[in-house]
C-alpha positions in Angstrom: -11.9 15.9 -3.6 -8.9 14.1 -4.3 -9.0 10.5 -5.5 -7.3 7.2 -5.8 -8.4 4.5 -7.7 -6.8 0.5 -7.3 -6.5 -2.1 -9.6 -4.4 -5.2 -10.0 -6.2 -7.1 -7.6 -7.5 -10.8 -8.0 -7.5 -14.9 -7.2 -3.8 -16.1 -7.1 -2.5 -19.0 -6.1 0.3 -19.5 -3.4 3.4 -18.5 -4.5 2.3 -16.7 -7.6 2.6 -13.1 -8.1 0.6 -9.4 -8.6 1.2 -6.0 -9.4 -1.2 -3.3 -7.7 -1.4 -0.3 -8.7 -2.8 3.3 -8.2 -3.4 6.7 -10.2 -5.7 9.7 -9.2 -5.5 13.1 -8.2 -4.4 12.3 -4.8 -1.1 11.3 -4.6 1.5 12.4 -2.5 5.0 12.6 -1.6 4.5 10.1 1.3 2.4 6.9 -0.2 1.4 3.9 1.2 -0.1 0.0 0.7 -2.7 -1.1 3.5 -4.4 -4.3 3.5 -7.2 -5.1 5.9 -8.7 -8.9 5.5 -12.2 -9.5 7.1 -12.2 -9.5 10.7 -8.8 -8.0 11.8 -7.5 -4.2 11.5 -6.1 -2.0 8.7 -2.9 -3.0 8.4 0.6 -1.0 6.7 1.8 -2.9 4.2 4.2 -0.6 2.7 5.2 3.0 2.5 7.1 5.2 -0.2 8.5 8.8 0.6 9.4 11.4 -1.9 13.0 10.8 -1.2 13.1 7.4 -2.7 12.6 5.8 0.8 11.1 2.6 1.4 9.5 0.3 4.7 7.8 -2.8 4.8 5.8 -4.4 7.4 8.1 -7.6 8.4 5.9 -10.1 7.4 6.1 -9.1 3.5 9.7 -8.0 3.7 12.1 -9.9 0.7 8.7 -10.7 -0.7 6.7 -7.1 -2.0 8.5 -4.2 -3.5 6.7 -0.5 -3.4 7.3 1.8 -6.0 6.1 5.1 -7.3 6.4 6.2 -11.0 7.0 10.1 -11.5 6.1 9.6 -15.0 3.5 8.3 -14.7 1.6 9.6 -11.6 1.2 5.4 -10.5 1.9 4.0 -7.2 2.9 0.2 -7.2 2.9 -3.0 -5.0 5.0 -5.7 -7.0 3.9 -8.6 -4.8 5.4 -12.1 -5.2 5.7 -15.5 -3.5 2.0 -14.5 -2.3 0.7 -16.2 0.7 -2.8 -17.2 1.8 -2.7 -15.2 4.4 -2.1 -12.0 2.2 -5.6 -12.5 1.3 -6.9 -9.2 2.0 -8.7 -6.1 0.9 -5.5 -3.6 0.0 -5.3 0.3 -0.1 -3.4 2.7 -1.8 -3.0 5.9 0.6 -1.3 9.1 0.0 -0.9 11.5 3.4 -2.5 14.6 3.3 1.2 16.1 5.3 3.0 17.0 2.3 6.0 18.0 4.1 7.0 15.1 6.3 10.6 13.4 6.6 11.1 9.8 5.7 11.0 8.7 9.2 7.4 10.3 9.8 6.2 9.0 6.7 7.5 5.4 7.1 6.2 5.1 11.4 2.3 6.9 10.3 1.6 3.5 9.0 2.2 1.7 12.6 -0.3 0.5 15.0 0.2 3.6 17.5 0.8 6.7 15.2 -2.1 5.6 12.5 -4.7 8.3 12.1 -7.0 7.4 9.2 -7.9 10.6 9.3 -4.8 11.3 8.1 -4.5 9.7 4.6 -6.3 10.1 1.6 -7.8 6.6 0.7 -8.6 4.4 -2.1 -11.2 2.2 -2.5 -9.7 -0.7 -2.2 -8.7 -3.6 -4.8 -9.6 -7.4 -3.4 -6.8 -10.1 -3.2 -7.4 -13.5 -2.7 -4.9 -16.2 -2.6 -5.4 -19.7 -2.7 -3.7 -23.0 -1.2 
């Protein structure tokens, strides 16, 4: 069984800033940030691909950076200028494809080619941000 593990999470207030992060057995060439906040879908936040590739779901672009470590085997979400409504429940996922191209990897994390089924998932790391 292959495992990710969050952390980073926490209270912040509006405008301030956080730095997920994620280790474990499971990464992959293809990583990715989804958020879910109570009520509403899994959303993609972010995605990395081995090439060095980024994408960003619009509402966090200018604001959230992704990043992967080779060093250190860590994913990253760098988040700043945090919103109330980035209040949410986020997850580190690495695909379990570990041959796709940049453009699969970046369009697996929108609405109509997700598969959960698809990803290896963390358990989650809480962020709550405050007005």
């Amino acid at each position: 069984q292959e495992d990710l593990v969050e952390s980073g999470g926490g209270s912040v207030q509006a405008g301030g800033s956080l730095r997920l992060s994620c280790v474990g057995s499971g990464v992959a060439p293809c990583m990715a940030w989804f958020r879910q906040a109570p009520g509403t879908e899994r959303e993609g936040v972010a995605t990395v691909n081995g090439d060095g590739s980024t994408n960003y779901v619009d509402s966090v672009k200018g604001r959230f950076t992704i990043s992967y470590d080779n060093t250190e085997n860590t994913l990253y979400l760098q988040m700043t200028n945090i919103k109330p409504e980035d209040s949410a429940m986020y997850y580190c996922a690495a695909h379990k494809t570990r041959t796709l191209s940049p453009n699969i990897c970046h369009g697996a994390t929108k609405t109509q080619f997700f598969f959960p089924s698809l990803w290896n998932w963390g358990q989650g790391t809480q962020v709550t941000v405050s007005s």
